[in-house]
Backbone as a chain_set.jsonl record, in Angstrom:
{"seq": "XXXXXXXXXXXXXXXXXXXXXXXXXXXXXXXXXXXXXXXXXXXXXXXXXXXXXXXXXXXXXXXXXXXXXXXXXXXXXXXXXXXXXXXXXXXXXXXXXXXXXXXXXXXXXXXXXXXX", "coords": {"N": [[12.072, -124.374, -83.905], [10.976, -122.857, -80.91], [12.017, -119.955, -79.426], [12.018, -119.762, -76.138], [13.192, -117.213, -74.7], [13.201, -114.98, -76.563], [12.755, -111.647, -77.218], [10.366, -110.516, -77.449], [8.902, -112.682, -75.871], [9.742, -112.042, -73.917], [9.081, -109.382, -73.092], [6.753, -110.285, -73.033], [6.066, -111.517, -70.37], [6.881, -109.816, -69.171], [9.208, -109.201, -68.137], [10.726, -107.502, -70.187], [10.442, -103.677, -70.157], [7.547, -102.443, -71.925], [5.805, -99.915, -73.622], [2.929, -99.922, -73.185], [-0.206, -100.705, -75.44], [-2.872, -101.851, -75.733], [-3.872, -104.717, -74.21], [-4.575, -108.432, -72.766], [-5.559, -111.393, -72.024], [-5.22, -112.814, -73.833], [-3.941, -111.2, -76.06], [-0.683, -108.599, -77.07], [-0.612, -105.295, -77.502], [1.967, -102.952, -78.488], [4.003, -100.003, -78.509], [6.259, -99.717, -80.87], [10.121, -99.438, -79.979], [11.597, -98.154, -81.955], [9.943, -96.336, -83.917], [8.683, -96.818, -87.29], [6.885, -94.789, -88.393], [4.142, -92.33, -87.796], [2.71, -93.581, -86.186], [3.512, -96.608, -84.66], [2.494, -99.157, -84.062], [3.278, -102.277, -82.522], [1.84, -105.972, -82.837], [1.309, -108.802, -80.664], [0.242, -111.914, -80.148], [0.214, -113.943, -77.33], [0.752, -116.566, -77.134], [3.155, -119.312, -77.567], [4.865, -118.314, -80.492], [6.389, -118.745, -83.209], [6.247, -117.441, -85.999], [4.208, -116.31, -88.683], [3.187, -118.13, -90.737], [3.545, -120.313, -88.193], [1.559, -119.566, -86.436], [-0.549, -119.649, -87.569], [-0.852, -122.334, -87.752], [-0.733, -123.234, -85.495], [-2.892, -122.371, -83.795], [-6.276, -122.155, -83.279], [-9.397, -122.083, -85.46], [-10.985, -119.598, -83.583], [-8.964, -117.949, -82.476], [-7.362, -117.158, -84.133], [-9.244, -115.595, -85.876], [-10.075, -113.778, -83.65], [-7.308, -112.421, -82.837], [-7.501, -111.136, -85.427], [-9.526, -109.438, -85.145], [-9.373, -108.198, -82.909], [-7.12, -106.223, -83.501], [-9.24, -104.744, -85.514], [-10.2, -103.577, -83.743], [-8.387, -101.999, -82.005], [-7.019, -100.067, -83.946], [-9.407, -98.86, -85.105], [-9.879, -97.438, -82.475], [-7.797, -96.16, -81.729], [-8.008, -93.796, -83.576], [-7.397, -94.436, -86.712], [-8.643, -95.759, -88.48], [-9.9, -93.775, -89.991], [-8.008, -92.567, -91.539], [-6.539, -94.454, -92.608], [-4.422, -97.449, -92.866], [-1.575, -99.682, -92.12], [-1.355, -102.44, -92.46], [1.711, -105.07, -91.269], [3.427, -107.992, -92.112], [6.401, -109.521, -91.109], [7.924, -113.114, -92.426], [10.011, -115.243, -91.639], [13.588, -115.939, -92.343], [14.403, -114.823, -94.956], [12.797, -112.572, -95.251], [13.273, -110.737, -93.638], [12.508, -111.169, -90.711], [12.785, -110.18, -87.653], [12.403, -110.873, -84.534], [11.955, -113.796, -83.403], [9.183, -114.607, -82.944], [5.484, -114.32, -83.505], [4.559, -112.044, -85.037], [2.73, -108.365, -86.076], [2.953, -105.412, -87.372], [1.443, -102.536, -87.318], [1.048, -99.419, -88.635], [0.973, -96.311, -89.355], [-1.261, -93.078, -89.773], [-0.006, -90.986, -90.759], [1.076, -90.236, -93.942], [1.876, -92.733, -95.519], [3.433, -93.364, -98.152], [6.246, -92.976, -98.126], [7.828, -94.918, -96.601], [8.224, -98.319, -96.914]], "CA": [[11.699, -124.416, -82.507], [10.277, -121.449, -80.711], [12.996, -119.376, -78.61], [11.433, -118.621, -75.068], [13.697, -116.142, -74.691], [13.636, -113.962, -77.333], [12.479, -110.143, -77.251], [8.879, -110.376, -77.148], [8.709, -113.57, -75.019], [10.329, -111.47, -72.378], [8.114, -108.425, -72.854], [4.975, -110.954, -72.409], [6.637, -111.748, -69.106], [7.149, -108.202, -67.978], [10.878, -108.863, -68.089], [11.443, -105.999, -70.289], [9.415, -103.045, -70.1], [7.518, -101.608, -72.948], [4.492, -98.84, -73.575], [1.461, -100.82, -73.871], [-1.3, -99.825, -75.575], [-3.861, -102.674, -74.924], [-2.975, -106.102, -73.456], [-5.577, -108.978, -72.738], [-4.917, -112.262, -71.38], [-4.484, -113.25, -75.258], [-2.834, -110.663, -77.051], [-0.615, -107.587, -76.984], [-0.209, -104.046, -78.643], [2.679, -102.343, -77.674], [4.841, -99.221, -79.5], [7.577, -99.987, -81.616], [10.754, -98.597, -79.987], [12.034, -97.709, -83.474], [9.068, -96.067, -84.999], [9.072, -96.242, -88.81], [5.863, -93.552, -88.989], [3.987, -91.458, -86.535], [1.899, -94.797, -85.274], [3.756, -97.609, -85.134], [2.63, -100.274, -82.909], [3.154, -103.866, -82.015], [0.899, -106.855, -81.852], [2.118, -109.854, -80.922], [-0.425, -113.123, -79.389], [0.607, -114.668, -76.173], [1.02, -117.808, -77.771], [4.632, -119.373, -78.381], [4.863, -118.968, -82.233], [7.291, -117.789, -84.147], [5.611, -116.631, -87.142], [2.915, -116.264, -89.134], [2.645, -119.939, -90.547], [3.373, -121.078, -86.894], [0.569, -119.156, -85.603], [-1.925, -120.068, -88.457], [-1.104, -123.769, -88.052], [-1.161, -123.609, -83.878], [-4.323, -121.558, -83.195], [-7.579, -122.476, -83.826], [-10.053, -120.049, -86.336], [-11.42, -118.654, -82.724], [-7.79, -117.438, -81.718], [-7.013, -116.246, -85.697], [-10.126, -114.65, -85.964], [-9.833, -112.703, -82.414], [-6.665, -111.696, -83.145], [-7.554, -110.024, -86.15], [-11.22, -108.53, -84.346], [-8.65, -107.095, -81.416], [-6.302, -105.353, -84.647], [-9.556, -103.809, -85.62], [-10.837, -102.488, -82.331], [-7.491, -100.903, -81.622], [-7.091, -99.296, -84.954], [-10.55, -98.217, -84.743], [-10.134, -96.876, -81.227], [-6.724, -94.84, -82.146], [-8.023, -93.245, -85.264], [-6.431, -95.079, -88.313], [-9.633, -96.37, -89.732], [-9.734, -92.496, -90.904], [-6.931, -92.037, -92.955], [-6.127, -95.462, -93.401], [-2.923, -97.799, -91.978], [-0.767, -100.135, -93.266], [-0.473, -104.11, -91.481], [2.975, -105.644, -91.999], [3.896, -108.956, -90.962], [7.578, -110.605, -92.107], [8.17, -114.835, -92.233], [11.149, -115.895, -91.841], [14.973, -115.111, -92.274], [13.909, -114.118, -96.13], [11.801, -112.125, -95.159], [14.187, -110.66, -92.564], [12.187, -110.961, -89.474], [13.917, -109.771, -87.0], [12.548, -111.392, -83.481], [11.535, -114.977, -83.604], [7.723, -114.271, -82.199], [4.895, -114.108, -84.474], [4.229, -109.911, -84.701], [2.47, -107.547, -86.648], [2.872, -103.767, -87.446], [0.31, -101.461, -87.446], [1.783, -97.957, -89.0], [-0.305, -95.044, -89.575], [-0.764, -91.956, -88.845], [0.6, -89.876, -91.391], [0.813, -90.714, -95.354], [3.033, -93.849, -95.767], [4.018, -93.299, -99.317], [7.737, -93.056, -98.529], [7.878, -95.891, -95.912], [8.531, -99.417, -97.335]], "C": [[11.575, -122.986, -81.969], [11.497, -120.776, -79.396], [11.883, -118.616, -77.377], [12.011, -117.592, -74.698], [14.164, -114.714, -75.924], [12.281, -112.95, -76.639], [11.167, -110.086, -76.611], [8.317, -111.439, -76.247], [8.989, -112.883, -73.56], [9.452, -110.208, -71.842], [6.535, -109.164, -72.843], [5.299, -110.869, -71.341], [6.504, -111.022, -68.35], [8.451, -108.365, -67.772], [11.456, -107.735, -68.637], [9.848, -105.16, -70.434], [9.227, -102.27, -71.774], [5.981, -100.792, -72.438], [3.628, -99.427, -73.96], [-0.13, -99.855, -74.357], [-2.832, -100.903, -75.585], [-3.67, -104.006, -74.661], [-4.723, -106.994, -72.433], [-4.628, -110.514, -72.201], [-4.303, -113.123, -73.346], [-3.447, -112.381, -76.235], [-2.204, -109.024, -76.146], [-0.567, -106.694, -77.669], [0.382, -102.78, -77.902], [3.396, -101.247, -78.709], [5.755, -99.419, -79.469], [8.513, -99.046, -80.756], [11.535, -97.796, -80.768], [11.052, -97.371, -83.958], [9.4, -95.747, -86.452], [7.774, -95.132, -89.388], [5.159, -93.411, -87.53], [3.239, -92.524, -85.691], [2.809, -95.529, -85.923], [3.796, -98.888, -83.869], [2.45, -101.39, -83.54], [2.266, -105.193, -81.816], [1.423, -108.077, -81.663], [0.751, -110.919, -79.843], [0.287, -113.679, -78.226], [1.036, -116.214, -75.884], [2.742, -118.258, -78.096], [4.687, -119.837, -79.885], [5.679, -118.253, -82.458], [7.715, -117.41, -85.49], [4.578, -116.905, -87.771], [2.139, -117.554, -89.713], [2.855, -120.571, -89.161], [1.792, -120.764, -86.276], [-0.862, -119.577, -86.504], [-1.8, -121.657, -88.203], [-1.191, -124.389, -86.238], [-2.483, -122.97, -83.441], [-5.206, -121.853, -83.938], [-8.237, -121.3, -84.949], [-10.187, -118.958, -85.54], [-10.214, -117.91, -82.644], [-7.052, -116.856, -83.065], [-7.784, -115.347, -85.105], [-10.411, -113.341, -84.553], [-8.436, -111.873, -82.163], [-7.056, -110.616, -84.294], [-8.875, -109.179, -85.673], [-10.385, -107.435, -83.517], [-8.255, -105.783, -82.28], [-7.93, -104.256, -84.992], [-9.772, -102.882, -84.647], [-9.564, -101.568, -81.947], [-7.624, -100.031, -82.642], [-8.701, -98.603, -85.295], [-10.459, -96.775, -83.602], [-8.88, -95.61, -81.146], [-6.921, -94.096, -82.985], [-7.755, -93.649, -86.343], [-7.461, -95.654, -89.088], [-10.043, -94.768, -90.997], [-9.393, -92.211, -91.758], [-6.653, -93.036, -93.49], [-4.716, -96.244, -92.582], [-2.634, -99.109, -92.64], [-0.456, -101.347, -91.97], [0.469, -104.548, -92.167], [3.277, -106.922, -90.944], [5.493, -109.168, -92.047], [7.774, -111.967, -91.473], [8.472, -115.106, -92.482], [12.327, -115.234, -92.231], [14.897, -114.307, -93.729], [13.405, -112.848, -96.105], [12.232, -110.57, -94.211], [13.461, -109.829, -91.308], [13.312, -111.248, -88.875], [13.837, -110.693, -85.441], [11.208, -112.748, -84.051], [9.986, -115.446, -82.924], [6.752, -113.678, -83.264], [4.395, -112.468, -84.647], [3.843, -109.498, -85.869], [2.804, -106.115, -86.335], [2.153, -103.112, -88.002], [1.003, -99.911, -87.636], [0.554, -96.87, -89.748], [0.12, -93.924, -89.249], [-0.291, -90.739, -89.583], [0.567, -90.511, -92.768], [2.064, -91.331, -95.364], [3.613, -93.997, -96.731], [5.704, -93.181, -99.268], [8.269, -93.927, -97.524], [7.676, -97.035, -96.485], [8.359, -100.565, -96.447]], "O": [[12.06, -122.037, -82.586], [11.62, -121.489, -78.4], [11.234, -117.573, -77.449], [11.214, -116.78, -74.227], [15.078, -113.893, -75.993], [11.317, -113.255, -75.938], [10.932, -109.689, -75.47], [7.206, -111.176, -75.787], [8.543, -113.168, -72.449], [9.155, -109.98, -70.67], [5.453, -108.604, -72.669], [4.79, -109.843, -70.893], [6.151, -111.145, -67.177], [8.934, -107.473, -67.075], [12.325, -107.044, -68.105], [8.716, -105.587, -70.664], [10.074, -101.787, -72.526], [5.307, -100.936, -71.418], [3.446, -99.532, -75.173], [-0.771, -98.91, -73.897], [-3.889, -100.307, -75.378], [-2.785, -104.307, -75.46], [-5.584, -106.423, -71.763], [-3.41, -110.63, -72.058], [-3.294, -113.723, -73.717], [-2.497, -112.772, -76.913], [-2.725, -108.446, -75.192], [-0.448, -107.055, -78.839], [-0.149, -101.958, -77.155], [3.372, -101.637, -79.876], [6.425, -99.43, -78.437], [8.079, -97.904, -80.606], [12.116, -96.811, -80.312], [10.836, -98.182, -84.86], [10.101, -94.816, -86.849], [7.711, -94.737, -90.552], [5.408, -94.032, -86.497], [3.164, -92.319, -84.48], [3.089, -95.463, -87.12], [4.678, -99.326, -83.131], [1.839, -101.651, -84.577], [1.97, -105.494, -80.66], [2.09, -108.503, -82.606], [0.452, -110.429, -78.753], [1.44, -113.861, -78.617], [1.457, -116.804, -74.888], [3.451, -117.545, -78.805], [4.619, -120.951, -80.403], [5.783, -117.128, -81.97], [8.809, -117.166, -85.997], [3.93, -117.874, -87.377], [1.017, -117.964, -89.416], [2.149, -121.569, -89.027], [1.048, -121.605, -85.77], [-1.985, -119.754, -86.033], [-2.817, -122.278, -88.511], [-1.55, -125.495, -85.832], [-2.962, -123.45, -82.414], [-5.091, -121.861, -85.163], [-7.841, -120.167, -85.22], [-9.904, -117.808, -85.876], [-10.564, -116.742, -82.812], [-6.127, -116.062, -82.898], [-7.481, -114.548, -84.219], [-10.894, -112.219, -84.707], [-8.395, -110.87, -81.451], [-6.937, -109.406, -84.101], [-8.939, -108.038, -86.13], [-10.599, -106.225, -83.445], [-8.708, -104.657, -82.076], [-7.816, -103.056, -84.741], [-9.579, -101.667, -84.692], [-9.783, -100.411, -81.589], [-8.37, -99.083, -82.396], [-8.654, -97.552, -85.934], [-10.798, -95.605, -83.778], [-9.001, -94.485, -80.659], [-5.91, -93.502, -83.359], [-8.024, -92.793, -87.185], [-7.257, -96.024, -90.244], [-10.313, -94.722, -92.197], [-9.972, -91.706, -92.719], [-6.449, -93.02, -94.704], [-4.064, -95.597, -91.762], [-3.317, -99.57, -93.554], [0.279, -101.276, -90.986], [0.435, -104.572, -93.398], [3.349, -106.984, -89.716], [5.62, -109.017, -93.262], [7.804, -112.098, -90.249], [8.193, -115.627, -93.562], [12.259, -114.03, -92.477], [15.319, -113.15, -93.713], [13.646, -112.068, -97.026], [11.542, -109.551, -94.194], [13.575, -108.659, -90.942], [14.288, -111.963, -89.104], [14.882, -111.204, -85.039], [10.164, -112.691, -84.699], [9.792, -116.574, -82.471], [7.089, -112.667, -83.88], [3.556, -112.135, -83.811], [4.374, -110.018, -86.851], [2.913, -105.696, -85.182], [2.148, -103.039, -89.231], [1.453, -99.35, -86.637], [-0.426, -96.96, -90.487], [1.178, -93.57, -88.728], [-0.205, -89.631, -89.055], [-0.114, -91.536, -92.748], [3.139, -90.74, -95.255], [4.54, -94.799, -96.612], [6.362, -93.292, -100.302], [9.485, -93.741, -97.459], [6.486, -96.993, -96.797], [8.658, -101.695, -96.833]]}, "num_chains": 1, "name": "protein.A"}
């Protein structure tokens, strides 16, 4: 079951504040407050899912496929199609996602070879 109150449910809200870097009535992309490399932002859908099979088995192709169109246009629009960048999703306690909201990480920015 999908926790409306976790982390990123609250930063859809505007309950907590974060640094947005583009935000649509469907998705967001916000910076990690823990960066693990010199880019490391956030995307997370507006959707209540809480993870990556939730979100593939609640959203249509249109609402896949525009999530991943948005991922390029940012990474496009920051530089990272340049050097290159690194998507990470994790699913499930295995996996050890950490907030119960379907999210990607976009890391770039510098040469990721010693980032895991």
């Amino acid at each position: 079951m999908y926790d409306v109150n976790n982390i990123f449910a609250k930063i859809i809200r505007k309950e907590i504040p974060s640094t947005i870097v583009y935000e649509d009535e469907k998705i967001l992309f916000f910076h990690d407050i823990t960066p693990q490399a010199k880019v490391h932002i956030l995307v997370i859908p507006k959707i209540p899912v809480k993870d990556l099979t939730d979100f593939l088995n609640q959203a249509d192709e249109i609402a896949v496929k525009y999530f991943f169109d948005k991922i390029n246009e940012v990474v496009k629009e920051i530089g990272l199609t340049k050097t290159g960048f690194r998507l990470v999703t994790n699913n499930g306690l295995d996996a050890n996602q950490e907030v119960p909201h379907f999210h990607m990480h976009i890391l770039g920015g510098e040469n990721l070879n010693s980032i895991r």
